[in-house]
VOGU-3710 file (C-alpha; in Angstrom, 3 decimals, decimal comma):
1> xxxxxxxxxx> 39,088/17,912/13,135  39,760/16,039/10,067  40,035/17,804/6,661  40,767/16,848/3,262  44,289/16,627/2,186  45,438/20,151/0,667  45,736/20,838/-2,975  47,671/23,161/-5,168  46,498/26,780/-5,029  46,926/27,645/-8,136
11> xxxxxxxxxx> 44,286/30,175/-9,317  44,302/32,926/-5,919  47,067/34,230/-4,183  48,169/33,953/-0,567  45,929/37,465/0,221  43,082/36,307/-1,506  43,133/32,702/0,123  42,959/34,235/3,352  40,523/36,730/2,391  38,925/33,956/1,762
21> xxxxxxxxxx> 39,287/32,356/5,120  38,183/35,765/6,681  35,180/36,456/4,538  33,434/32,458/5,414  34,402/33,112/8,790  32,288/36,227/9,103  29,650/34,578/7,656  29,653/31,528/10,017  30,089/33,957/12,936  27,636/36,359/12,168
31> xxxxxxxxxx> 24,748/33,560/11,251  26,293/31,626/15,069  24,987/35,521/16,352  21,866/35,890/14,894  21,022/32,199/16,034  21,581/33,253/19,283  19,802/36,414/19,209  16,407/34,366/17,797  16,754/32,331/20,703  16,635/35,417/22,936
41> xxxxxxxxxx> 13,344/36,504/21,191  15,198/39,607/19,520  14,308/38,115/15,702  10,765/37,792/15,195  9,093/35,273/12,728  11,432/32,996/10,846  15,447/33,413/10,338  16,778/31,129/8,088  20,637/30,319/9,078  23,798/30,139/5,798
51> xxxxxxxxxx> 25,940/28,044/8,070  27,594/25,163/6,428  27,036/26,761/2,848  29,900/29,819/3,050  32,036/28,943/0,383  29,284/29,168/-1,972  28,590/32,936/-2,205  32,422/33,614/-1,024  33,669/31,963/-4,297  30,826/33,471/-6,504
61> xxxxxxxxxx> 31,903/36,998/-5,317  35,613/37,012/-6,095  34,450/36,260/-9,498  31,904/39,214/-9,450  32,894/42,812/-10,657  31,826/46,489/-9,741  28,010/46,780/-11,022  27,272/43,197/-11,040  24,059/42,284/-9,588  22,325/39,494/-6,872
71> xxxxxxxxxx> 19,463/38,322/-6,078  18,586/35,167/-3,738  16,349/34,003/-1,628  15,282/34,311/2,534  18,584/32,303/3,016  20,499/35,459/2,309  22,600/36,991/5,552  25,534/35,355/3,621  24,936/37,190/0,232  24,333/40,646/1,833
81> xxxxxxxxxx> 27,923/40,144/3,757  29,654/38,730/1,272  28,881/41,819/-1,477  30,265/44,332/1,618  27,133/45,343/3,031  27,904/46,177/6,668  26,892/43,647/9,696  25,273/46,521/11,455  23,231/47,335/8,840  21,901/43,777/7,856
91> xxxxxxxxxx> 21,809/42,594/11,876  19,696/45,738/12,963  17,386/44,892/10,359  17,438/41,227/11,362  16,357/42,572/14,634  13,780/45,054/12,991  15,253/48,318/13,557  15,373/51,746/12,332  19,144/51,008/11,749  18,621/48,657/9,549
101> xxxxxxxxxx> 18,836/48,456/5,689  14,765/48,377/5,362  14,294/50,603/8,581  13,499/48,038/10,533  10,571/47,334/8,182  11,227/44,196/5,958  13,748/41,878/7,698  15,522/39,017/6,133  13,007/38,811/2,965  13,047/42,691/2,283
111> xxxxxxxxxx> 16,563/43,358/2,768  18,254/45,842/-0,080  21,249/47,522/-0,659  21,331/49,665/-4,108  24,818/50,516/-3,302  26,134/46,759/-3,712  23,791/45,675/-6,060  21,625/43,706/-4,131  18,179/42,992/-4,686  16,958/41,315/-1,855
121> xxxxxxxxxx> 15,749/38,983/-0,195  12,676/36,896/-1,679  10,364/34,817/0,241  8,057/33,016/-2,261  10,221/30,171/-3,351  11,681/30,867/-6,952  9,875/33,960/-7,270  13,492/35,724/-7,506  14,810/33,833/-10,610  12,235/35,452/-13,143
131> xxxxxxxxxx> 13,341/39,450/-11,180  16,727/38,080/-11,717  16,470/37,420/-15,218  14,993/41,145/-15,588  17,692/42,691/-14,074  20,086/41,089/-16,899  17,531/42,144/-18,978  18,531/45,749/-18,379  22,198/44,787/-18,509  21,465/43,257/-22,023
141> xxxxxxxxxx> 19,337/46,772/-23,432  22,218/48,698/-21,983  24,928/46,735/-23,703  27,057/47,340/-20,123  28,457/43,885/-19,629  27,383/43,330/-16,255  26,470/40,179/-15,257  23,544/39,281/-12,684  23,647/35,907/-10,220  20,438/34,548/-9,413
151> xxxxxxxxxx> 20,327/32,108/-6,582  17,708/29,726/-5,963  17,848/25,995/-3,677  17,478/22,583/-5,203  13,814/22,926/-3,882  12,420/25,789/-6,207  14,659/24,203/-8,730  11,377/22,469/-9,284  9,232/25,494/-9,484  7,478/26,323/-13,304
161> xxxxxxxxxx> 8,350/30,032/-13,043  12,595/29,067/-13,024  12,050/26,894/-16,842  9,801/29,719/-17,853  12,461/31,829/-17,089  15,477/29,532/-18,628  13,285/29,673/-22,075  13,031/33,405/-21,673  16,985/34,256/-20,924  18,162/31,677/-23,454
171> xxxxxxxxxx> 15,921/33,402/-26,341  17,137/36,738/-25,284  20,861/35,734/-24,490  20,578/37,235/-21,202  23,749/38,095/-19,167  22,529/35,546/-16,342  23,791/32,733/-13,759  21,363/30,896/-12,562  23,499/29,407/-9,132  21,358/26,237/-7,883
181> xxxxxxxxxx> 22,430/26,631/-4,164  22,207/22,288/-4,155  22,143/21,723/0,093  20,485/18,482/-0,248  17,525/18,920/2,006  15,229/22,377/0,100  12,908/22,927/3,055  13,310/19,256/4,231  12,651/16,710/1,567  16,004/14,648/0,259
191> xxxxxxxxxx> 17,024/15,652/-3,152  16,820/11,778/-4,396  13,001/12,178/-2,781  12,155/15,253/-4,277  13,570/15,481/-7,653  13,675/13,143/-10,614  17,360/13,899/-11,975  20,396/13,362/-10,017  21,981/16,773/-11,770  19,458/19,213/-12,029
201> xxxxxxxxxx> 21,563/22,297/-13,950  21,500/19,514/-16,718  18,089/20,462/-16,939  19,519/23,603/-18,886  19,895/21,081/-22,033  16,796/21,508/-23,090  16,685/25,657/-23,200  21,019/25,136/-25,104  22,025/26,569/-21,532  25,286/25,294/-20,842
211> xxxxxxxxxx> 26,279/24,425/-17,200  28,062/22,158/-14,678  28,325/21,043/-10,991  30,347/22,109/-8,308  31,936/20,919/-5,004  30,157/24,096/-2,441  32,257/22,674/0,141  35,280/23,825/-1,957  35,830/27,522/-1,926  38,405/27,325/-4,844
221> xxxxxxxxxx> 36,691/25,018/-7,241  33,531/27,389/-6,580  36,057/30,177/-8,172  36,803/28,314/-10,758  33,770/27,446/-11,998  31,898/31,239/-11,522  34,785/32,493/-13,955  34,479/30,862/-16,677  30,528/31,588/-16,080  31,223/34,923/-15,987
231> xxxxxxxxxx> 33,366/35,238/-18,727  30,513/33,251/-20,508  27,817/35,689/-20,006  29,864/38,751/-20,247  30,610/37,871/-23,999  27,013/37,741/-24,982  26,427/33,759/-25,573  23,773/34,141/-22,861  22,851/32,612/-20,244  24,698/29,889/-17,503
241> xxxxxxxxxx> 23,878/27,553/-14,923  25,671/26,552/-12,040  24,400/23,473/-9,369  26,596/24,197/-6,418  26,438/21,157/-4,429  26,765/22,269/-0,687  25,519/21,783/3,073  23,966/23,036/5,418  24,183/22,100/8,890  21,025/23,609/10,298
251> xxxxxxxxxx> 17,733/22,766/9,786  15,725/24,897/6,827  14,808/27,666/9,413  15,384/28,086/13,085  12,471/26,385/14,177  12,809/22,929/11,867  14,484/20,428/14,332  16,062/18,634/11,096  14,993/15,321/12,257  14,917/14,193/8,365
261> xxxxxxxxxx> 17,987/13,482/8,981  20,805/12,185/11,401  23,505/14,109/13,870  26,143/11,153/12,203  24,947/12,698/8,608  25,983/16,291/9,655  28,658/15,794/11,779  30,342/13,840/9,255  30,173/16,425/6,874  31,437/19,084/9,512
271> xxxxxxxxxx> 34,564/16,537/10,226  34,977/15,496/6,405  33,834/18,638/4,249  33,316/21,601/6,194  34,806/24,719/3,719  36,479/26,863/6,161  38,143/24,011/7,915  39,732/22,939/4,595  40,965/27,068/3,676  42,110/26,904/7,163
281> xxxxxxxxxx> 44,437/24,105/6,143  45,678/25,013/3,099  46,778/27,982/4,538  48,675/26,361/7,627  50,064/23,446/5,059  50,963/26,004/2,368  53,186/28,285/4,941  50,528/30,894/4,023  49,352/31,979/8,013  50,205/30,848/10,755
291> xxxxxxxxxx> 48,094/29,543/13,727  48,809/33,046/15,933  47,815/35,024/12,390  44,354/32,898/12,318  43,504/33,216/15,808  44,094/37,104/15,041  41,076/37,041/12,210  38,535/35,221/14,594  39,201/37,801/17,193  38,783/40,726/14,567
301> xxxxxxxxxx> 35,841/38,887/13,215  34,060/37,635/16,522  34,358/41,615/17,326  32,636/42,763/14,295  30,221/40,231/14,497  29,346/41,534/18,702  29,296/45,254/17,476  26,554/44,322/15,189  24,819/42,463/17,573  25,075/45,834/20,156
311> xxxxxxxxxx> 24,079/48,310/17,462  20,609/45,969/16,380  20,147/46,003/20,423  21,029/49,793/20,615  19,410/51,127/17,802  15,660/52,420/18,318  12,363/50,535/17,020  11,322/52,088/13,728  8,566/54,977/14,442  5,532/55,071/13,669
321> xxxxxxxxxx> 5,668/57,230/10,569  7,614/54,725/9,026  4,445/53,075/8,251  3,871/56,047/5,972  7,771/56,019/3,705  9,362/53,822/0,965  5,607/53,064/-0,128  3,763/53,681/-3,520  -0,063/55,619/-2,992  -0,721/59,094/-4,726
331> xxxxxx> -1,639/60,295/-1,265  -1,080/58,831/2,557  -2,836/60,222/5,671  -1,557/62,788/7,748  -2,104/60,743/11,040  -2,719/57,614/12,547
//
């Protein structure tokens, strides 16, 4: 495969480069998985695949700290693994069951995890920017510091809730990063078709919310870039914006053939751009790992990855009085 020539790693260490390396490929493994177990007819009703787009939410995370919060959309398998919540967890509740984070109950779109800080999991497009810009809200009242990144594609970049929301977080100086997940297509319309400015974060101008563009395919510059947003929302001057500019090399959900546009189009960027392909390298060029040390972390990945995929199939269907828990009501019946 052909990559891009390596560059100076200058801002992580040897470690983190390859816990780089390890973290995408888990990603890309586990969405390969859960691809496979849709096809099988073990995920019901829509499953929305990350691969292509890894170094995005790797490279956000290793700027994130303790207590820092996330919130995305139904493309979110990648966010839940890349905050630490555990494969078994997040693929039994792919698969609906009572081993999963929701029970079984909500799958991809009602996924939660308190204990990592993440807050699902949205299906109405753009309906997670506003909740996002509440939960730095808190952050903000509580004078704690923490920071909250709220994802959203290029496609509800258009929505009227995410500018009511930039005029919002930019009056109150909100500790927010809005992170424009940019893979071209939003549920299958071009960007250049769909949208009216070539950079959208510059849309941000008009609220005084700084931001910038990044290369998605680039785990490093991705890094970069979510630091010094960080470090601009942890010191109060409010709110950030980030347009990742990424990929994905599925269609929008499992059942979108992607025939908007061509194999050439993808495979070009698999050959040319793809993120873990270019970590890969500058860890072989850079005397970092070695091939036997690589082939070692897809074998301990591919094996987390196919214990997830045997604890969905293992663990039980939720019961029925699960129908009656996690709900609000003053009162619930007794029986069914």
């Amino acid at each position: 495969m052909a990559t891009r020539k390596s560059q100076k790693v200058s801002n992580v260490s040897a470690e983190e480069l390859k816990g780089f390396y390890r973290d995408m490929l888990l990603i890309r493994r586990f969405e390969e998985k859960a691809g496979q177990l849709y096809g099988m007819g073990l995920i019901g009703g829509f499953c929305h695949l990350y691969i292509g787009q890894e170094a995005v939410v790797v490279g956000l995370e290793a700027a994130a700290e303790e207590g820092d919060k996330r919130i995305t959309s139904y493309r979110d398998h990648g966010h839940m693994l890349a905050c630490g919540m555990d494969p078994n967890g997040v693929m039994a509740e792919l698969t609906g069951r009572e081993g999963g984070y929701s029970k079984g109950k909500g799958g991809s779109m009602h996924m939660f995890s308190k204990e990592k800080h993440f807050y699902g999991g949205h299906g109405i497009v753009g309906a997670q920017v506003p909740l996002g810009a509440g939960l730095a809200f808190a952050d903000k009242y509580l004078d704690n510091k923490r920071v909250t990144f709220a994802y959203f594609g290029d496609g509800a970049a258009n929505q009227g809730q995410v500018y009511e929301t930039f005029n919002m977080a930019a009056l109150w100086k909100l500790p927010v990063i809005f992170v424009i997940e940019n893979n071209q297509y939003a549920m299958g319309t071009s960007q250049q078709r769909s949208t009216s400015s070539a950079e959208i974060y510059e849309r941000g101008h008009a609220f005084g919310i700084p931001g910038e563009a990044v290369d998605g395919m680039d785990v490093l510059a991705v890094k970069a870039a979510a630091e010094k947003a960080v470090a601009h929302c942890r010191s109060g001057d409010g709110p950030y914006i980030l347009e990742i500019k990424t990929y994905r090399y599925r269609g929008h959900s499992m059942s979108d053939p992607a025939k908007y546009r061509t194999r050439e189009e993808v495979q070009k960027m698999r050959d040319e751009k793809d993120a873990i392909e270019h970590v890969r390298d500058l860890l072989l060029s850079g005397k970092h790992a070695t091939e036997d040390d690589l082939k070692a972390i897809d074998k301990e990945i591919k094996d987390i990855v196919n214990a997830s995929a045997e604890f969905a199939k293992e663990s039980p269907e939720p019961a029925l009085s699960e129908l009656w828990t996690d709900i609000y009501a003053d009162e619930v019946p007794q029986s069914a």
